[in-house]
Backbone and ligand atoms as CSV (ligand in chain L), in Angstrom:
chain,resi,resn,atom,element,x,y,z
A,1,UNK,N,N,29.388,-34.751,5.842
A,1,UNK,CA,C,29.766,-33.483,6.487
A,1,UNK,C,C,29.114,-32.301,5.768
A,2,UNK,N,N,28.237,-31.508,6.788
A,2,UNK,CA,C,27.786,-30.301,6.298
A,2,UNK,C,C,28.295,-28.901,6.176
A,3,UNK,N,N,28.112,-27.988,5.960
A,3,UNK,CA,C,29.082,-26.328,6.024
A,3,UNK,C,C,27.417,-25.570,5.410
A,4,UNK,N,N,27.986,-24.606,6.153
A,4,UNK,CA,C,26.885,-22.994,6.095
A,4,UNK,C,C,27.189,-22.391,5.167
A,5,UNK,N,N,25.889,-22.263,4.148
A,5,UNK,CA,C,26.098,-21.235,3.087
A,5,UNK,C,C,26.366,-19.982,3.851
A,6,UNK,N,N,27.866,-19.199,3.520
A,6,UNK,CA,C,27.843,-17.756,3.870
A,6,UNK,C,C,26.923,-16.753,3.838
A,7,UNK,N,N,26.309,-17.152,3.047
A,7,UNK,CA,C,25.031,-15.860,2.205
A,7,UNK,C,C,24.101,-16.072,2.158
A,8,UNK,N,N,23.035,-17.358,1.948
A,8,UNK,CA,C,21.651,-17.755,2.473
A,8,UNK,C,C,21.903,-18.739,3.571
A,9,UNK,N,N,23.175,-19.556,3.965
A,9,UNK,CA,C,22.921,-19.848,5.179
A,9,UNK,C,C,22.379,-21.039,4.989
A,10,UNK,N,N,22.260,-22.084,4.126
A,10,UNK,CA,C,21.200,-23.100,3.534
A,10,UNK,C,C,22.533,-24.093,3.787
A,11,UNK,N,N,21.962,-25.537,4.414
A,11,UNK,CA,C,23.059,-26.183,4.645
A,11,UNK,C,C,23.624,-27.103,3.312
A,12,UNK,N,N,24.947,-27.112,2.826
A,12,UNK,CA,C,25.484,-27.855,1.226
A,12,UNK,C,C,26.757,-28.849,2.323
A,13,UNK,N,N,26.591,-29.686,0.846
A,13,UNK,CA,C,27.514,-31.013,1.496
A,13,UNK,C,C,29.036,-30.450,1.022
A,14,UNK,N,N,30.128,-30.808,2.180
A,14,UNK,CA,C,31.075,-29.817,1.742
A,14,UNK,C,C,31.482,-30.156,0.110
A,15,UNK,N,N,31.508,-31.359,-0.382
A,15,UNK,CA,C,31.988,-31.416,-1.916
A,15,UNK,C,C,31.257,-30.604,-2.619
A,16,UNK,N,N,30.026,-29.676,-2.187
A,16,UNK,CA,C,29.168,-29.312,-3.143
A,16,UNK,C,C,29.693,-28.079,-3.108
A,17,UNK,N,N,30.369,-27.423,-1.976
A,17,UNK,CA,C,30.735,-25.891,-1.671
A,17,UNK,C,C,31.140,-25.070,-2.126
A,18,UNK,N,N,31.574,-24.208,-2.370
A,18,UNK,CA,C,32.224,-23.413,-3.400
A,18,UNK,C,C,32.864,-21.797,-2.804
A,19,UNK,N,N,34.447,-21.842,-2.795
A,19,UNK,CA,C,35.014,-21.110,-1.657
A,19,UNK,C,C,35.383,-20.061,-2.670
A,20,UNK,N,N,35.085,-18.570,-1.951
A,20,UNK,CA,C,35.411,-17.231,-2.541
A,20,UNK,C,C,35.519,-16.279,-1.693
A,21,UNK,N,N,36.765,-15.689,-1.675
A,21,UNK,CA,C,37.509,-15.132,-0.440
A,21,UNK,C,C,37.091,-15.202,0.399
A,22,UNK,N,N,37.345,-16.632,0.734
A,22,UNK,CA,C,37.199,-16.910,2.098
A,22,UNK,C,C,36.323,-17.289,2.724
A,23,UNK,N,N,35.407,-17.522,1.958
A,23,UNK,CA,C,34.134,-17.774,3.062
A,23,UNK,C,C,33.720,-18.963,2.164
A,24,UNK,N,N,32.631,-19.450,2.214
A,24,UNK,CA,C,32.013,-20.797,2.031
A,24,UNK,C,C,30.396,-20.497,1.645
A,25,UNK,N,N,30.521,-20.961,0.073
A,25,UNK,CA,C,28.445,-20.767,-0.691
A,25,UNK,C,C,28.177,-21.595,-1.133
A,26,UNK,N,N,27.452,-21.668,-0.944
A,26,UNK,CA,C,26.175,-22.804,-2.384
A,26,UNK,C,C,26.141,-22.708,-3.457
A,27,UNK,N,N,25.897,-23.041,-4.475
A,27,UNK,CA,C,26.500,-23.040,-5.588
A,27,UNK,C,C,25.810,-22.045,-6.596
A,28,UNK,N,N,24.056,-21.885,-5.510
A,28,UNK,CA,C,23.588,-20.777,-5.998
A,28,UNK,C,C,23.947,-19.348,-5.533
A,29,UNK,N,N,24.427,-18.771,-4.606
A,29,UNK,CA,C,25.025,-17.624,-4.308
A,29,UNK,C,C,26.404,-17.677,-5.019
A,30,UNK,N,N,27.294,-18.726,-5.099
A,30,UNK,CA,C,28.511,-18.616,-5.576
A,30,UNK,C,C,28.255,-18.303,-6.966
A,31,UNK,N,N,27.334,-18.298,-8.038
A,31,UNK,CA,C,26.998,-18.207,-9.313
A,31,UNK,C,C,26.504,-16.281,-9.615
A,32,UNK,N,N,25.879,-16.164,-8.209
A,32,UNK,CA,C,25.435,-14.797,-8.396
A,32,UNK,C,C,25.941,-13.930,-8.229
A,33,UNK,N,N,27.172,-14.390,-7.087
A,33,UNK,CA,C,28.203,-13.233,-6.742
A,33,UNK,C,C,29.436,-13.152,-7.963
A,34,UNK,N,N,29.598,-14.276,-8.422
A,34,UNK,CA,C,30.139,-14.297,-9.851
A,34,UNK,C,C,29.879,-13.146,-10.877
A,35,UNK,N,N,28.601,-13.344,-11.026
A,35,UNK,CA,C,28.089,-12.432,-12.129
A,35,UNK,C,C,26.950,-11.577,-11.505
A,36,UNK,N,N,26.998,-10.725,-11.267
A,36,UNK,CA,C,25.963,-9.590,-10.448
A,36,UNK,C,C,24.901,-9.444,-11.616
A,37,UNK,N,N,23.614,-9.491,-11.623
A,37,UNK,CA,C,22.777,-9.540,-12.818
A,37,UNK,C,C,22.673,-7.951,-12.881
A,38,UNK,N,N,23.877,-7.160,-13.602
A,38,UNK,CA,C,24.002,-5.739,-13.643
A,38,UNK,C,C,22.297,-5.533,-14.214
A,39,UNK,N,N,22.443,-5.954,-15.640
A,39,UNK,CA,C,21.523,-5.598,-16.709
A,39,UNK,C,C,19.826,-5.440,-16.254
A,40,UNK,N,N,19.787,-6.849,-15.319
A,40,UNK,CA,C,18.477,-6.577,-14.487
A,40,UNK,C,C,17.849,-5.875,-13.384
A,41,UNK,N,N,18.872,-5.129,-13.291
A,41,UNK,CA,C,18.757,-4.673,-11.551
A,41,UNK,C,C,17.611,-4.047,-11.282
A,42,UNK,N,N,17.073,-4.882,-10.541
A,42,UNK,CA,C,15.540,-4.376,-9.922
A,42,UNK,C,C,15.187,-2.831,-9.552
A,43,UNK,N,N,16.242,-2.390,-9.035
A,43,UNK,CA,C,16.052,-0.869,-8.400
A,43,UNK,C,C,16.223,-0.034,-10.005
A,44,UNK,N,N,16.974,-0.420,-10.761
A,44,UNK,CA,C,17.215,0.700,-11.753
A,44,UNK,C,C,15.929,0.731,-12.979
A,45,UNK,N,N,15.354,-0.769,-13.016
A,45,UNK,CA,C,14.369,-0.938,-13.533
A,45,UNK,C,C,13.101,-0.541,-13.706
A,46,UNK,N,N,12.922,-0.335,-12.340
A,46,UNK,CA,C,11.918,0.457,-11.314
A,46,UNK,C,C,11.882,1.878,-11.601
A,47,UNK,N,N,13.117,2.403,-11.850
A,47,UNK,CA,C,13.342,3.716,-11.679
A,47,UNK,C,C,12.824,4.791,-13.182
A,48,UNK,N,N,13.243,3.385,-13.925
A,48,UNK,CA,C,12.909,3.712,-15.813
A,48,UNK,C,C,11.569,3.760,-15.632
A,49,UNK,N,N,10.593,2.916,-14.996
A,49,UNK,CA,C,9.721,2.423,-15.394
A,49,UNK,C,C,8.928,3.665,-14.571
A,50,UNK,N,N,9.011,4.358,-13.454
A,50,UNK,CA,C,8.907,5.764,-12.551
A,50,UNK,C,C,8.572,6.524,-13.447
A,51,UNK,N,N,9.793,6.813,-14.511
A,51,UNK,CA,C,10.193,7.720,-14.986
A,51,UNK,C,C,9.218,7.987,-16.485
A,52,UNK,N,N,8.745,6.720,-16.921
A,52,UNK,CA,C,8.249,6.979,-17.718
A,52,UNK,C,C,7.090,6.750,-17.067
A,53,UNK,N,N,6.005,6.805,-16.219
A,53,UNK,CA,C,4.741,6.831,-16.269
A,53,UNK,C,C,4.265,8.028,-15.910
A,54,UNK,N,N,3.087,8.585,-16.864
A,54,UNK,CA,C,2.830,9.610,-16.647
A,54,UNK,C,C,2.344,10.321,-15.272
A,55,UNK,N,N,1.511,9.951,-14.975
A,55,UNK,CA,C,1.289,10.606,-13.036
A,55,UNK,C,C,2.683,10.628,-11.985
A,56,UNK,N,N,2.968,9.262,-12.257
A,56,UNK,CA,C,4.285,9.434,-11.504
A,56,UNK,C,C,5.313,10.569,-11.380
A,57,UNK,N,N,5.940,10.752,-12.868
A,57,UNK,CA,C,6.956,11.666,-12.384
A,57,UNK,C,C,6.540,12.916,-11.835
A,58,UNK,N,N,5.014,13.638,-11.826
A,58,UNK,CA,C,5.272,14.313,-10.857
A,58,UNK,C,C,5.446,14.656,-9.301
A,59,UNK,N,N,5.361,13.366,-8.997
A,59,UNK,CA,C,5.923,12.943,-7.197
A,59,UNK,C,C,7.326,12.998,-7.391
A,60,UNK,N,N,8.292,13.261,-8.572
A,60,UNK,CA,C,9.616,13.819,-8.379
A,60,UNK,C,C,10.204,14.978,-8.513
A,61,UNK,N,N,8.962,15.765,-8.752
A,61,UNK,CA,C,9.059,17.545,-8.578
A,61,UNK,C,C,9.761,18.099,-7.731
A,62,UNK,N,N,10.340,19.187,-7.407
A,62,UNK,CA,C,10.567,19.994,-6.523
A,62,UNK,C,C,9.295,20.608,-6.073
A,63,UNK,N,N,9.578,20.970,-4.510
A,63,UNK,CA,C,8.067,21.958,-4.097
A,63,UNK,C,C,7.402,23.268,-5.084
A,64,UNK,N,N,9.051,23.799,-5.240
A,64,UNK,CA,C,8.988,24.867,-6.122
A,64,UNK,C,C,8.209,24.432,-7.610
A,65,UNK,N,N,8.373,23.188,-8.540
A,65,UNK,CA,C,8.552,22.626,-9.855
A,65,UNK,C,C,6.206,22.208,-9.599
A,66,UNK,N,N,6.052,21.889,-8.250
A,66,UNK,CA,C,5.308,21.343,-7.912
A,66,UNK,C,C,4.309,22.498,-8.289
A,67,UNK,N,N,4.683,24.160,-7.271
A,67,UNK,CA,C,3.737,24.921,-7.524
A,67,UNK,C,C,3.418,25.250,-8.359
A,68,UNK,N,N,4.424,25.095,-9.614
A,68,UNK,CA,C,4.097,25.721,-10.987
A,68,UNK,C,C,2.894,24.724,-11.639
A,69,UNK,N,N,3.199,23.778,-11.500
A,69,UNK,CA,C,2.356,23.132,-12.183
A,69,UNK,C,C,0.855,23.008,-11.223
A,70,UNK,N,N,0.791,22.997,-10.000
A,70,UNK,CA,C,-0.386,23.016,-9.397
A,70,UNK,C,C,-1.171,24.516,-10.165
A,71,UNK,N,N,-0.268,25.737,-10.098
A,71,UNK,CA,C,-1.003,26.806,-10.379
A,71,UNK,C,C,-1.515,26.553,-11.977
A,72,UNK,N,N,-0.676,26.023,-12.683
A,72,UNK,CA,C,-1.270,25.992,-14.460
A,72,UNK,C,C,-2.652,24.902,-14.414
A,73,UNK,N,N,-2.719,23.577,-12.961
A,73,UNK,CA,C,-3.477,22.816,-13.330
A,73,UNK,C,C,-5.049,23.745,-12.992
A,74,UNK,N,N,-4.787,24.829,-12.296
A,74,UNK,CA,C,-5.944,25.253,-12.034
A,74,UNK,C,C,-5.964,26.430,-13.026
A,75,UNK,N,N,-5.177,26.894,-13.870
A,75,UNK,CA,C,-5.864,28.302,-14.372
A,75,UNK,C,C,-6.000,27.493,-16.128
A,76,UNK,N,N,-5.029,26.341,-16.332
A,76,UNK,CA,C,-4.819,25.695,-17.335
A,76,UNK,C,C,-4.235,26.501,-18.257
A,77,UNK,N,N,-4.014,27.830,-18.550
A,77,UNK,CA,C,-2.839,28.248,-19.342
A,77,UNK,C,C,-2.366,29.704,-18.303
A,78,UNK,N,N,-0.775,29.970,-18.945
A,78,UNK,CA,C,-0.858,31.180,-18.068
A,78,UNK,C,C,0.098,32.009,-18.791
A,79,UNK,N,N,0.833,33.302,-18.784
A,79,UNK,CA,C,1.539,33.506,-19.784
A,79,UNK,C,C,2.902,34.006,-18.229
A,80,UNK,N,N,3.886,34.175,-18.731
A,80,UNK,CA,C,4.909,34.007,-17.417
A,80,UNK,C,C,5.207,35.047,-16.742
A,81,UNK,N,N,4.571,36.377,-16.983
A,81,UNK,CA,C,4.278,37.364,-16.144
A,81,UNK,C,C,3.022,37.148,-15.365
A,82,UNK,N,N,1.922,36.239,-15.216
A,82,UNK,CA,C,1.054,36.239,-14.615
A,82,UNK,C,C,1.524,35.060,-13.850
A,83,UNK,N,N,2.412,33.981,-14.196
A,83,UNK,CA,C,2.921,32.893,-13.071
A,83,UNK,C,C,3.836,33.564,-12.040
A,84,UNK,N,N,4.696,34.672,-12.970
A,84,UNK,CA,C,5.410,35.488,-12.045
A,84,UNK,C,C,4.879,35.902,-10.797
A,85,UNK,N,N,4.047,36.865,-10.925
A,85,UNK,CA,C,3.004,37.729,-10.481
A,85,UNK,C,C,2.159,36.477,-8.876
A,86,UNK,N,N,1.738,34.941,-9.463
A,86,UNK,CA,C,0.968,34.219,-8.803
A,86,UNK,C,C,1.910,33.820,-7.633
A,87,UNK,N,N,2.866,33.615,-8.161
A,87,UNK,CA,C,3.872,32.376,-7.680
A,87,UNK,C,C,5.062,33.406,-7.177
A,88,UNK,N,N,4.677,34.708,-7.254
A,88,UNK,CA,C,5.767,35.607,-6.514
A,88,UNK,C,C,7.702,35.306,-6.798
A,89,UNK,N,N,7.616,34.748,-7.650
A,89,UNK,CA,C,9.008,34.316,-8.681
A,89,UNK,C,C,9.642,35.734,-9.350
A,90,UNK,N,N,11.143,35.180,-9.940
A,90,UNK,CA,C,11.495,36.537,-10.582
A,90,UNK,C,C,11.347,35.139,-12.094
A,91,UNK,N,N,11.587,36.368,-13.010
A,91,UNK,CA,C,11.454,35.591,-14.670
A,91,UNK,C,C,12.724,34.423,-14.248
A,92,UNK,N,N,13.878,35.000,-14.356
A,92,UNK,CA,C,15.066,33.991,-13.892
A,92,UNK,C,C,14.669,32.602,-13.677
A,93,UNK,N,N,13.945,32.918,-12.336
A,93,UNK,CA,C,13.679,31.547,-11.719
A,93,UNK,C,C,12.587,30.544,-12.531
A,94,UNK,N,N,11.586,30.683,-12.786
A,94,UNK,CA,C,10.958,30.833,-13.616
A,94,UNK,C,C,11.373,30.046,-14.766
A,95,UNK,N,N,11.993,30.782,-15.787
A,95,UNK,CA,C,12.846,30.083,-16.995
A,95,UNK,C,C,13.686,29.181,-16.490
A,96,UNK,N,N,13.947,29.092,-15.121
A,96,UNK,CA,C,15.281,27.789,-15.083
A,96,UNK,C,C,13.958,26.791,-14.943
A,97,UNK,N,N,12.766,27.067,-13.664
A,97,UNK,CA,C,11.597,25.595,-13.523
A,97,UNK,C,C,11.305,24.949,-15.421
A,98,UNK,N,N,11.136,26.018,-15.967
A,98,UNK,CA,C,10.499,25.713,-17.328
A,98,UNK,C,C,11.297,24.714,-17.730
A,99,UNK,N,N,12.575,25.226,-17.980
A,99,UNK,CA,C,13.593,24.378,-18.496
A,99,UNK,C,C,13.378,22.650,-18.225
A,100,UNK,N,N,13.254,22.559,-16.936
A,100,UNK,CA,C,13.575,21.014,-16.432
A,100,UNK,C,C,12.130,20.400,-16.844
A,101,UNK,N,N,10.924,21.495,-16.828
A,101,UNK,CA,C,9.703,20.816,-16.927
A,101,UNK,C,C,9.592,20.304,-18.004
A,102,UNK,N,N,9.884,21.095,-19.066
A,102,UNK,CA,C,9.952,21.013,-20.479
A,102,UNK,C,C,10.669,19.981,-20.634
A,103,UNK,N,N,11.487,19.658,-20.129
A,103,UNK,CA,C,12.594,18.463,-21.022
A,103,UNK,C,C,12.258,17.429,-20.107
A,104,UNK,N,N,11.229,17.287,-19.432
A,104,UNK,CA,C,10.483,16.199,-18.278
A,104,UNK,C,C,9.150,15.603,-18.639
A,105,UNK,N,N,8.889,16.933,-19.748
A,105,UNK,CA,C,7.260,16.730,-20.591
A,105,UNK,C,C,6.490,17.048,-19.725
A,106,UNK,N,N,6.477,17.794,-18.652
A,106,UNK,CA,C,5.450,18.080,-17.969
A,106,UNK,C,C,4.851,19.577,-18.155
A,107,UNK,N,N,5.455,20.681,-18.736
A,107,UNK,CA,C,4.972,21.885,-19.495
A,107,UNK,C,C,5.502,21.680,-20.849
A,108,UNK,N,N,4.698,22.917,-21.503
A,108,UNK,CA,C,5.271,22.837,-22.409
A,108,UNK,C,C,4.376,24.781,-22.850
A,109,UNK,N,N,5.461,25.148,-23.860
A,109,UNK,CA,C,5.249,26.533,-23.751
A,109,UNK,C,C,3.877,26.401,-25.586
A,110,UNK,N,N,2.804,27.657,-25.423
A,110,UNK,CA,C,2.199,27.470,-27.149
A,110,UNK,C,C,1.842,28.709,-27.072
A,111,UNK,N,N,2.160,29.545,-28.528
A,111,UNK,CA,C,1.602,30.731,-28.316
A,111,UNK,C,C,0.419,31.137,-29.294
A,112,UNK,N,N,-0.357,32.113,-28.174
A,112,UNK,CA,C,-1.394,32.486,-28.550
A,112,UNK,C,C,-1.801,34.014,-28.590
A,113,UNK,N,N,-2.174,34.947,-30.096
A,113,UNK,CA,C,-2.691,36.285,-30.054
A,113,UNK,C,C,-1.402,36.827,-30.115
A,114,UNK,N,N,-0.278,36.218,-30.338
A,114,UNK,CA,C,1.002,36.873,-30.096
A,114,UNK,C,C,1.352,36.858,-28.732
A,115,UNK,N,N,0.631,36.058,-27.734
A,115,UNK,CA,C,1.295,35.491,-26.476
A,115,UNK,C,C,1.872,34.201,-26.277
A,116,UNK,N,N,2.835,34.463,-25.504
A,116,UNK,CA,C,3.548,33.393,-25.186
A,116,UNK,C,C,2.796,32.375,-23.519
A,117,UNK,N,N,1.958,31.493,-23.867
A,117,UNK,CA,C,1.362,30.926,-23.340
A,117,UNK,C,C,2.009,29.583,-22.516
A,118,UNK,N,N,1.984,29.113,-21.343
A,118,UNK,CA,C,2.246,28.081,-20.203
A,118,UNK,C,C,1.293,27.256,-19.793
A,119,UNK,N,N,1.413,25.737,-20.719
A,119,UNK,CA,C,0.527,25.078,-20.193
A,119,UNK,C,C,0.860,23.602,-19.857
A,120,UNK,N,N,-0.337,22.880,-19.311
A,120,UNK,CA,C,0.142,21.904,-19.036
A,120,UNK,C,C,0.897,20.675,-20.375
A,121,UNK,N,N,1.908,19.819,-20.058
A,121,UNK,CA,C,2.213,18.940,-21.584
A,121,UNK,C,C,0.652,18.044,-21.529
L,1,ZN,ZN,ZN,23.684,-19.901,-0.669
């Protein structure tokens, strides 16, 4: 006598079955739903691995986070009255993009002549 794995559906002999609320698995789904492989989880893995490659994270910019850095990739430094000025921003706004870029590694502030310079990390 045969029975339907609930979850792949793969046919097991009923002594082989293995019942969990209620329904009826194989002994390989019944093992996985047991223990969810938290530690490996493909999607979160993926997400580290996003996160740390360099080109990548900037496809997780904001449009706004995006222009700043498009405008520094073309002037390559800028000081933040002239990003102001480009990018039609108030300072405010401005110092909040820096913030996230900076702690994202994607700017980073160096000063020069006694200016406070914006460039790429
Ligand atoms: Zn199964």
């Amino acid at each position: 006598m045969f029975v339907q794995c609930a979850r792949c559906s793969k046919e097991i002999e009923k002594h082989q079955c293995y019942e969990h609320q209620g329904k009826v698995f194989c002994e390989d789904c019944y093992m996985d739903i047991l223990s969810p492989p938290k530690a490996c989880d493909p999607w979160a893995v993926h997400s580290a691995q996003t996160f740390l490659k360099g080109k990548d994270k900037l496809a997780t910019l904001t449009p706004l986070q995006r222009r700043i850095v498009d405008c520094l990739e073309k002037k390559g430094e800028a000081t933040l009255e002239e990003l102001m000025k480009n990018l039609n921003l108030t300072e405010e706004e401005l110092r909040r993009e820096f913030a996230v870029l900076r702690h994202m590694e994607v700017l980073r502030a160096t000063k020069k002549e006694g200016k406070i310079l914006y460039i790429l990390f």
